[in-house]
C-alpha positions as CSV (number, residue, x, y, z in Angstrom):
1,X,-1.0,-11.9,17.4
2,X,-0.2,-8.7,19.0
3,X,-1.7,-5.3,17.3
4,X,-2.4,-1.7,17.9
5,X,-6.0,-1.6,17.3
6,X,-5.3,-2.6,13.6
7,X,-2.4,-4.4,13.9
8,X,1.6,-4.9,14.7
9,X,3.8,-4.0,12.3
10,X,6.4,-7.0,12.0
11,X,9.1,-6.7,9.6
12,X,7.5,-9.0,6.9
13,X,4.1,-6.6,7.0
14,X,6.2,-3.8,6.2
15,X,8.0,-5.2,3.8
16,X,4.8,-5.7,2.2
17,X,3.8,-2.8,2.4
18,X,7.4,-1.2,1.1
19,X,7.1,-3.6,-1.9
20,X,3.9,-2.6,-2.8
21,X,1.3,-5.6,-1.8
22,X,-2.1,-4.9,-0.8
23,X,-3.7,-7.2,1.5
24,X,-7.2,-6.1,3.4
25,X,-5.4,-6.6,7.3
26,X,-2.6,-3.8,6.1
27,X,-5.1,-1.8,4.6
28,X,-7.2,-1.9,7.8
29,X,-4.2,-1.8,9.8
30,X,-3.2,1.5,8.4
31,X,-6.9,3.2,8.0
32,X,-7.7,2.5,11.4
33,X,-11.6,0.9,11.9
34,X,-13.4,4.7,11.7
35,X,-12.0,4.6,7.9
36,X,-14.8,2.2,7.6
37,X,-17.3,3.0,9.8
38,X,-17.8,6.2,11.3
39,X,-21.0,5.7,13.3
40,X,-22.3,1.9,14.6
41,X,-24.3,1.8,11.0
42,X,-22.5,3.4,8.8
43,X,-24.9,4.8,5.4
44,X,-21.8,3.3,3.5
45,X,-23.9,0.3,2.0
46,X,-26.8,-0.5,2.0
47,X,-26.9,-3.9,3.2
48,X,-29.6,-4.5,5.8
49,X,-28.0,-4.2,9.3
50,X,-29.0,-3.9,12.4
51,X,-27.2,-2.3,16.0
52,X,-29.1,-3.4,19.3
53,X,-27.9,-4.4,22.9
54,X,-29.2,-7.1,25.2
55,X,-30.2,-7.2,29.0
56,X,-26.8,-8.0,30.0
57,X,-25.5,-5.3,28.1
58,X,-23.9,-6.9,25.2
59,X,-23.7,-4.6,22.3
60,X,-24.8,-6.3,18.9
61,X,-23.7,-5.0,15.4
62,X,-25.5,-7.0,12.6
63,X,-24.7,-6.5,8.7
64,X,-26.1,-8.4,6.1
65,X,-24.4,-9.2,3.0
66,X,-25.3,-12.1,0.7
67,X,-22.4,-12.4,-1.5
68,X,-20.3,-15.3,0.2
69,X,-21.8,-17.9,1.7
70,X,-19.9,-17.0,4.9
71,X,-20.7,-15.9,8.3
72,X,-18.2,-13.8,10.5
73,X,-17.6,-13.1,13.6
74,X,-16.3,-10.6,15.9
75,X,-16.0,-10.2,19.6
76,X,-14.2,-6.8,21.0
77,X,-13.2,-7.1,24.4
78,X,-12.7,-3.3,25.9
79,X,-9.8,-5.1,27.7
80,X,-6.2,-3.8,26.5
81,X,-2.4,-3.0,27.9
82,X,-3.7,0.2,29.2
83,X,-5.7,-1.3,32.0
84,X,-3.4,-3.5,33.3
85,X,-1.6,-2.8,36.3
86,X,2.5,-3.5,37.3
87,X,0.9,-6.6,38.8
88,X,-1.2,-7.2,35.7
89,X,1.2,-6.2,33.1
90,X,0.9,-8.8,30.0
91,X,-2.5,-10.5,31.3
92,X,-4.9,-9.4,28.4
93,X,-2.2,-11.1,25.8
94,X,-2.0,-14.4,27.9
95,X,-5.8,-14.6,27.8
96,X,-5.5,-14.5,24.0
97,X,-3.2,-16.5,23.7
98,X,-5.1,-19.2,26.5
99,X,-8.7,-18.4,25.0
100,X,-6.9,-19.2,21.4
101,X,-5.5,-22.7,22.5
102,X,-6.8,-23.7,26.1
103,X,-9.9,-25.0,26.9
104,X,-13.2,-24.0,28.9
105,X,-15.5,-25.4,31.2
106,X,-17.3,-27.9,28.9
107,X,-14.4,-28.6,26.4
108,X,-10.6,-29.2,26.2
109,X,-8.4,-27.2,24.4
110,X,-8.1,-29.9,21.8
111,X,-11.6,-30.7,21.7
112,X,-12.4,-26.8,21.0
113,X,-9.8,-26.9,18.0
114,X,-11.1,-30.2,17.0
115,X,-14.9,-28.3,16.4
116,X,-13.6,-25.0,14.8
117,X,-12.3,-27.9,12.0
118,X,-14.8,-30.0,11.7
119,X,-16.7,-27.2,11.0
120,X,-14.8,-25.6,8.4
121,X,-14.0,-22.6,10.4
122,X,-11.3,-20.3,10.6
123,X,-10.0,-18.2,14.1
124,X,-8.2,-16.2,15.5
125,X,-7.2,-13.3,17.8
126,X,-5.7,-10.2,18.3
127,X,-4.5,-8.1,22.1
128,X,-3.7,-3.7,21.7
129,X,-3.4,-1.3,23.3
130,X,-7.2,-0.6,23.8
131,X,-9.1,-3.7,23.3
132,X,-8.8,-7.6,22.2
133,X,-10.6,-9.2,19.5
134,X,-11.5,-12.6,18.7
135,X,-12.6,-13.6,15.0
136,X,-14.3,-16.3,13.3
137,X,-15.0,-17.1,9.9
138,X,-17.0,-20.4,8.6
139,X,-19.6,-21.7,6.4
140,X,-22.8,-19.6,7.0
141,X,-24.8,-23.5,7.6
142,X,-22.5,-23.5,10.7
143,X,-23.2,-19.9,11.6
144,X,-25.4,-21.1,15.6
145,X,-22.1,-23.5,15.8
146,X,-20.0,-20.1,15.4
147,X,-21.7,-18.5,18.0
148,X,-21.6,-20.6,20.5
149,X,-18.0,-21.3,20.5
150,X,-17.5,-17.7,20.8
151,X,-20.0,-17.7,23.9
152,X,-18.1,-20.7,25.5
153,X,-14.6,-19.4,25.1
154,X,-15.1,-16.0,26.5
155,X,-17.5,-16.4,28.9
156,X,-16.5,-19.5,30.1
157,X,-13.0,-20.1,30.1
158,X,-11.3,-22.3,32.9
159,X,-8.1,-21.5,34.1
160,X,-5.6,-23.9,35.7
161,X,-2.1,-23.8,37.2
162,X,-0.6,-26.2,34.2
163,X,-2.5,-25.1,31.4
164,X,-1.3,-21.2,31.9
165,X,2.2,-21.8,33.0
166,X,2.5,-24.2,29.6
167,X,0.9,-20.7,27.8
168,X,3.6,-18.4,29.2
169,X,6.0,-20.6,28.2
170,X,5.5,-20.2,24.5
171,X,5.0,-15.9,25.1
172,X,8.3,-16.4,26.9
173,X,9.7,-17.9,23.3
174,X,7.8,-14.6,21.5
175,X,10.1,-12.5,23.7
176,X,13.3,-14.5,22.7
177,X,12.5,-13.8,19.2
178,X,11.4,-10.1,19.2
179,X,15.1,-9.4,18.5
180,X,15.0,-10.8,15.3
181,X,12.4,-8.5,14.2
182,X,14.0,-5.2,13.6
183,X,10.7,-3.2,13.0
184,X,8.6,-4.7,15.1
185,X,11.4,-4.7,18.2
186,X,11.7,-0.9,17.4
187,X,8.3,-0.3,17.6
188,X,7.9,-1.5,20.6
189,X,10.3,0.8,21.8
190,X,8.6,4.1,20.1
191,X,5.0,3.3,21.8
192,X,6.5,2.0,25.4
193,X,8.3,6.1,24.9
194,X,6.0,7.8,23.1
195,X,3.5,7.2,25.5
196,X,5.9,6.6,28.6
197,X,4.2,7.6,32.1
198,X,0.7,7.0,30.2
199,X,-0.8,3.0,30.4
200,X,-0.9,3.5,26.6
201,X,3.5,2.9,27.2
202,X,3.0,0.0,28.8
203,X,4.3,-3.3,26.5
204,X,1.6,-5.1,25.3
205,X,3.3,-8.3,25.7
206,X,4.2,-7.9,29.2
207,X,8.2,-8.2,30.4
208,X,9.6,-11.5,30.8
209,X,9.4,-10.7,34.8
210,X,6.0,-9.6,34.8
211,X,4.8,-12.4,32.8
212,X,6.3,-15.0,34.9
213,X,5.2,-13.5,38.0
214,X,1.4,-13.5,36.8
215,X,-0.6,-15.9,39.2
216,X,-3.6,-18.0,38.0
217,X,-5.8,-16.4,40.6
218,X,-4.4,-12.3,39.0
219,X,-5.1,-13.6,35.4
220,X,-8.4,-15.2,36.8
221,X,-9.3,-11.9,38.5
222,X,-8.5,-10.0,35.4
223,X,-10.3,-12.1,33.0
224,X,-13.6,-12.2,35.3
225,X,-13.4,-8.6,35.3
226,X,-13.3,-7.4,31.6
227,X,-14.6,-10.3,30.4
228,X,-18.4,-9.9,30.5
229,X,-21.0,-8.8,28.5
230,X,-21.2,-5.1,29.5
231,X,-17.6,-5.0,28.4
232,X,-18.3,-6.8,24.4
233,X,-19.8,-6.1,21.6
234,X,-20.4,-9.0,18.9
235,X,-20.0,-8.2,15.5
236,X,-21.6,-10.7,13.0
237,X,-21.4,-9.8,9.2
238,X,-22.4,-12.2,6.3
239,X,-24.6,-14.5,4.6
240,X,-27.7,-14.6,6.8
241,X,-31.1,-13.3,7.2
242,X,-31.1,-10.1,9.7
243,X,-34.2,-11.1,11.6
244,X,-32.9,-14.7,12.0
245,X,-29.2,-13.7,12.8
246,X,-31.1,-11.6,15.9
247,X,-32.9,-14.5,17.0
248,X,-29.9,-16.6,17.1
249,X,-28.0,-14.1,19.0
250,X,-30.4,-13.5,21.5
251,X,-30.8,-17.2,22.3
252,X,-27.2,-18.0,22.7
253,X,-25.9,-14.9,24.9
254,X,-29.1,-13.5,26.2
255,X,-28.4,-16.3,29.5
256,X,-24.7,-14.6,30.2
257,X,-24.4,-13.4,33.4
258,X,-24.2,-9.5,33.5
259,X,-21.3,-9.0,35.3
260,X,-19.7,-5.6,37.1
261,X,-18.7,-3.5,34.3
262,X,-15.7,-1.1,36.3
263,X,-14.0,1.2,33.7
264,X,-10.2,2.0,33.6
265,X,-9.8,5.5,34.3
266,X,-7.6,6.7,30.6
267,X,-6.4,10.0,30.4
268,X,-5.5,11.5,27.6
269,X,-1.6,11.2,26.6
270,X,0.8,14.2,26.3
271,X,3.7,14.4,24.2
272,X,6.9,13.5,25.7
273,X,8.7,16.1,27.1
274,X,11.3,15.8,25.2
275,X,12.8,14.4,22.4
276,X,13.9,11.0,22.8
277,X,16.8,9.0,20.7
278,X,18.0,5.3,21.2
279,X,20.4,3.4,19.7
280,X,20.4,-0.6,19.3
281,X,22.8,-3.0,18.1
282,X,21.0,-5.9,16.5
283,X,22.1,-9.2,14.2
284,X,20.9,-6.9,11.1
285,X,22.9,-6.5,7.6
286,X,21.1,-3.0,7.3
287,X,20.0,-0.3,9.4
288,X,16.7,0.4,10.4
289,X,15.2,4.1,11.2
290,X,12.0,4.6,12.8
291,X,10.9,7.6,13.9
292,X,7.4,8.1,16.4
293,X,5.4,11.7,17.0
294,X,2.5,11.5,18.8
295,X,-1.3,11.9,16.3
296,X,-4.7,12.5,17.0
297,X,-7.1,10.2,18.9
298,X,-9.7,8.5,17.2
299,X,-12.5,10.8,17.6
300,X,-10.5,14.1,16.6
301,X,-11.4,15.7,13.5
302,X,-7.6,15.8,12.8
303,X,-7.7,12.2,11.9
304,X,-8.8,12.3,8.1
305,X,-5.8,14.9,7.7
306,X,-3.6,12.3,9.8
307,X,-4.7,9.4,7.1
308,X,-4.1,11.8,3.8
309,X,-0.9,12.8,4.9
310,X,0.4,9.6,6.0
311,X,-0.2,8.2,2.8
312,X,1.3,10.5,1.4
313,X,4.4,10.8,3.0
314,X,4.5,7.0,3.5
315,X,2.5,5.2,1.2
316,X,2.2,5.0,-2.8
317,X,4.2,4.9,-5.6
318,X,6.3,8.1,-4.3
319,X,6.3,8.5,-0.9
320,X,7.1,12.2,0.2
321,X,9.4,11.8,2.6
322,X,11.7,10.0,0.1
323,X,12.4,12.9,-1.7
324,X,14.5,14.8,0.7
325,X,16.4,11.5,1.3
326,X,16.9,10.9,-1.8
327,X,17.1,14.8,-3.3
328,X,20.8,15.3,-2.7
329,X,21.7,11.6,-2.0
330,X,20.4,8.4,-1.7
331,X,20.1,8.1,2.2
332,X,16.6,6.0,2.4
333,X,16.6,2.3,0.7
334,X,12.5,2.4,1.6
335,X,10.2,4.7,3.4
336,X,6.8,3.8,5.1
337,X,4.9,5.8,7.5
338,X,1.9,4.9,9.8
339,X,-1.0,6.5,11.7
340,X,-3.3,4.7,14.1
341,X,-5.7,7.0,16.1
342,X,-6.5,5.3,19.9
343,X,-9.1,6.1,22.1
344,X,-7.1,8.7,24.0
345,X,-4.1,9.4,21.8
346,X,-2.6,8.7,18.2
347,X,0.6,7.9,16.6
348,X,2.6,8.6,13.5
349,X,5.4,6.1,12.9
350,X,8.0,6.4,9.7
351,X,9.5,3.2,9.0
352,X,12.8,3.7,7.2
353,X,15.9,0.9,5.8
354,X,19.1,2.8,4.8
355,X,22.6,1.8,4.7
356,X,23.6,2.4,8.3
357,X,26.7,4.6,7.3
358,X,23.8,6.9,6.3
359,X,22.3,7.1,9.5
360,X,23.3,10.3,11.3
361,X,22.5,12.4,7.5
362,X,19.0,10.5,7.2
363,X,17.6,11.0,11.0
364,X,19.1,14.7,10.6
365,X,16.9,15.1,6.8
366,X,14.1,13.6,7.7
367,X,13.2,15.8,11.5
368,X,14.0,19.0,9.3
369,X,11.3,18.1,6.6
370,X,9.6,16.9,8.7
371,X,9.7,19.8,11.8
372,X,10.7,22.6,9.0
373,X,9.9,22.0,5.3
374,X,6.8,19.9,5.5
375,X,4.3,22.8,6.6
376,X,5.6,24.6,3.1
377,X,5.2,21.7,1.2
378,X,2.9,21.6,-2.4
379,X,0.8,18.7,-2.7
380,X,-1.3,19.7,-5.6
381,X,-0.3,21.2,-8.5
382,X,-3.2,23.8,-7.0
383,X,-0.4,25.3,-4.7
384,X,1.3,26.1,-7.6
385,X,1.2,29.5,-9.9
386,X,0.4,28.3,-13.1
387,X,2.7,27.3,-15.6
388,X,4.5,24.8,-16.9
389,X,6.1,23.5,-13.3
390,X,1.9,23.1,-12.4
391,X,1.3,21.1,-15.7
392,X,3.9,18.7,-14.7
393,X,3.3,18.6,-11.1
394,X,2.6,15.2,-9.8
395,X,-1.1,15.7,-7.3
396,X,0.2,13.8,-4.2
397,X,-3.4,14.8,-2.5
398,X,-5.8,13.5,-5.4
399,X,-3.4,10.3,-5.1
400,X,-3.7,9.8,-1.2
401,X,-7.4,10.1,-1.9
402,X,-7.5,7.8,-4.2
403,X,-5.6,5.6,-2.5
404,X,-8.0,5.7,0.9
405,X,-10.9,5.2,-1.2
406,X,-9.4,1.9,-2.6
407,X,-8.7,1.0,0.6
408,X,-12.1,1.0,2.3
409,X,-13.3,-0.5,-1.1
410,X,-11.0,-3.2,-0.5
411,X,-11.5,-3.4,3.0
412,X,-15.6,-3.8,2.1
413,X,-14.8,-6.9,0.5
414,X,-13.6,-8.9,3.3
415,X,-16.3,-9.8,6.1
416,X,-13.8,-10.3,8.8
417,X,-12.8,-7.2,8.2
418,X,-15.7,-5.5,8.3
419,X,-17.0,-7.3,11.7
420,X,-13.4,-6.7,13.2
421,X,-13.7,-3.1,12.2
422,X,-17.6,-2.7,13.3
423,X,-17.0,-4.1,16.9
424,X,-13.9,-1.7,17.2
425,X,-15.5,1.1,16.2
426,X,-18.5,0.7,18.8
427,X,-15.6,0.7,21.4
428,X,-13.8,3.4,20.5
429,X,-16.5,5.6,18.8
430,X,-17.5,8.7,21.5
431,X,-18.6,11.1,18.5
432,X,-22.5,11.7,18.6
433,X,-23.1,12.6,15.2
434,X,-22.9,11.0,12.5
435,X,-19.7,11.6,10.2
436,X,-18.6,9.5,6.9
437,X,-15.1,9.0,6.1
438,X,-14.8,9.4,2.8
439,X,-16.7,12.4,2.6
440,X,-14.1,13.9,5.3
441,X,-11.2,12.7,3.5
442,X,-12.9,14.3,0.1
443,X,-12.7,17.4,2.0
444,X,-9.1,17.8,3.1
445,X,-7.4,20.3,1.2
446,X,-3.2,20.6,0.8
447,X,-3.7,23.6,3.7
448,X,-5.4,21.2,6.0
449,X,-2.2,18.4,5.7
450,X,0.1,21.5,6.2
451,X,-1.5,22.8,9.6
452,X,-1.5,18.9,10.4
453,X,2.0,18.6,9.8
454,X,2.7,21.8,11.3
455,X,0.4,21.0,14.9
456,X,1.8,17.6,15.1
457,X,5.7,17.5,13.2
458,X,6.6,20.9,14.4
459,X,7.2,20.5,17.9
460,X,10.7,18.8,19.2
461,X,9.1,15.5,20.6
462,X,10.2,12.9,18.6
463,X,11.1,9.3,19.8
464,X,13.5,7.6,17.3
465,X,14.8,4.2,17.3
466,X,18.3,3.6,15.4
467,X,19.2,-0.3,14.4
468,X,22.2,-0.8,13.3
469,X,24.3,-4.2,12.7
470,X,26.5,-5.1,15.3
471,X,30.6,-6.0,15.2
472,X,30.9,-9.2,13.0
């Protein structure tokens, strides 16, 4: 699977989210990890937990929680799209998709598959922009069994001439069918402009060329590289006992080789210089409008702001931004909008399906409310004078609240998700002290979205993506 440190927004994900569904991977998709965690150990439960880091410099995030018998576990790779190279371009989503379904230096392929069901386990990965994770969930008996899978297959793989040229052959069949995603093709297209001239603009998924031009001994190179203990950290969250998850992790990594830990230089991404609009003609029966403006990164302060307001404009029961589409009339058949903060950049992304005679009048509405009428907009009947308008006000703010604190309530619940988020946020994390999310997204006030909106919307720098059904 292919994800932007949370995840890729296909067309059935945002569906979901249009129709209302709530699954924990959308919510986490959408809060971003530091929703959950803002610091390695986060005084959000109070489940025993435990951060520590070995000799060879693997980074350790332990959380205890006794409700499911399940163990889970989470290994972040600090290997994404932005440090490959033209040579390179593609290689960290080939090794997913090879670690996933190819085999290592003690087992086959099919022989690794064969363990992860006979024990009852579950797995799976995930490539972005900043960092790769691989997750496992199984039966907290088979917890030493979990480990050491995840030990074999990333510190261990073997690579061969047939077994990656078979890989690239089913990526190759991933880019025949981005087409028939409309959302998730068009996204493509706002981050590779967005963030053009930046390695953050480079496709996660390689190009066709690229990724048939990769040579066992570049993906090899790559792989030995970024794949070493220095450059991990191994989230385990679930039914254990602290002390003896410690143990168990000490004896089954503490032998890894330390490896050369060389980081990608990353600057940090400017806005485009200017606005950007492209057209594509796809087999759609609707037209699809998305819209990308460049957020805050991960660690600015901006980012609870960036969260309230895009749930506010994009999320809910009454999404904001469907009101001027909808005020005079009906340009907008669904609105969603999206913010992920990165290491070195962020991004807003509105997600819209119209009928594509509407086009032109919706792209034209939603960059003035956006640009213009946003940074004036009430979102608590508090920025109203009192009377009966105020009484009758609906509180968009108190509702995007609301709506976040559900989320990371939610998002508690699941295990993976928790040990995915953990050993994300240990990557991306650079703030020293300690901050907690909810308690920042308490504070955000209907001023602080409007200076957000104002910083961030009010500048010209927009990429937008039109789909519209092609010529029968």
């Amino acid at each position: 699977m292919v994800f932007l440190n949370g995840t890729d927004y296909n067309g059935a994900e945002v569906a979901a989210i249009i129709s209302g569904s709530r699954t924990v991977s959308l919510l986490l998709s959408v809060l971003a990890a530091s929703a959950l965690f803002s610091s390695p150990l986060s005084a959000q439960t109070t489940a025993p937990e435990k951060f520590f880091t070995l000799d060879n410099g693997l980074r350790v995030v332990l959380l205890e929680r006794r409700n499911v018998p399940l163990v889970n576990i989470v290994a972040a790779v600090n290997a994404g799209s932005k440090d490959e190279t033209e040579a390179t371009s593609g290689a960290i989503h080939l090794l997913e998709h090879y670690v996933l379904f190819r085999g290592t230096e003690e087992r086959s392929g099919n022989e690794i598959a064969r363990d992860i069901r006979r024990h009852g386990a579950y797995f799976n990965a995930h490539t972005g922009l900043d960092l790769a994770t691989f997750e496992m969930a199984l039966p907290a008996e088979h917890a030493e069994f979990g480990l050491r899978n995840q030990k074999d297959i990333l510190f261990n793989l073997k690579i061969t001439e047939a077994e990656l040229e078979n890989e690239k052959e089913v990526i190759l069949q991933e880019f025949r069918e981005l087409r028939d995603d409309p959302f998730r093709f068009g996204g493509s297209l706002i981050y590779e402009n967005l963030f053009r001239g930046h390695p953050y603009g480079k496709p996660i998924i390689g190009t066709e060329a690229s990724l048939r031009a990769l040579s066992r001994e570049g993906v090899e190179n790559f792989y030995r590289r970024f794949f070493v203990p220095g450059n991990t950290v191994l989230a385990v969250v679930g039914d254990f006992a602290l002390a003896e998850m410690e143990a168990k992790v000490k004896a089954v990594f503490g032998d890894v080789p330390k490896g050369d830990v060389v980081p990608t230089p990353l600057p940090k991404a400017e806005p485009p210089a200017k606005k950007v609009e492209i057209e594509e003609t796809l087999d759609v029966e609707e037209g699809y409008l998305l819209i990308g403006i460049l957020g805050p990164d991960y660690n600015d302060p901006d980012q609870y702001a960036a969260d309230v307001l895009a749930q506010t404009l994009g999320r809910g029961i009454y999404p904001l931004l469907l009101k001027p589409l909808r005020s005079s009339r009906d340009l907008a058949n669904s609105v969603v909008m999206t913010y992920i903060g990165l290491k070195k950049s962020g991004a807003f992304v509105v997600y819209i399906t119209l009928d594509p005679k509407n086009m032109a009048a919706a792209k034209r509405e939603a960059q003035n409310y956006l640009r213009r009428n946003l940074r004036s907009e009430n979102f608590s009947p508090d920025d109203l004078l009192p009377g009966e308008e105020r009484l009758s006000a609906f509180d968009h703010l108190e509702y995007a609240k609301n709506e976040l604190r559900f989320a990371v309530q939610q998002a508690w619940e699941s295990g993976l998700g928790l040990a995915s988020s953990l050993a994300q946020h240990v990557l991306l994390n650079e703030k020293s002290s300690q901050i907690h999310y909810l308690e920042e997204v308490a504070r955000i006030s209907s001023s602080d979205l409007r200076q957000v909106a104002a910083k961030y919307f009010g500048r010209n720098e927009f990429v937008i993506v039109s789909i519209v059904p092609g010529k029968k």
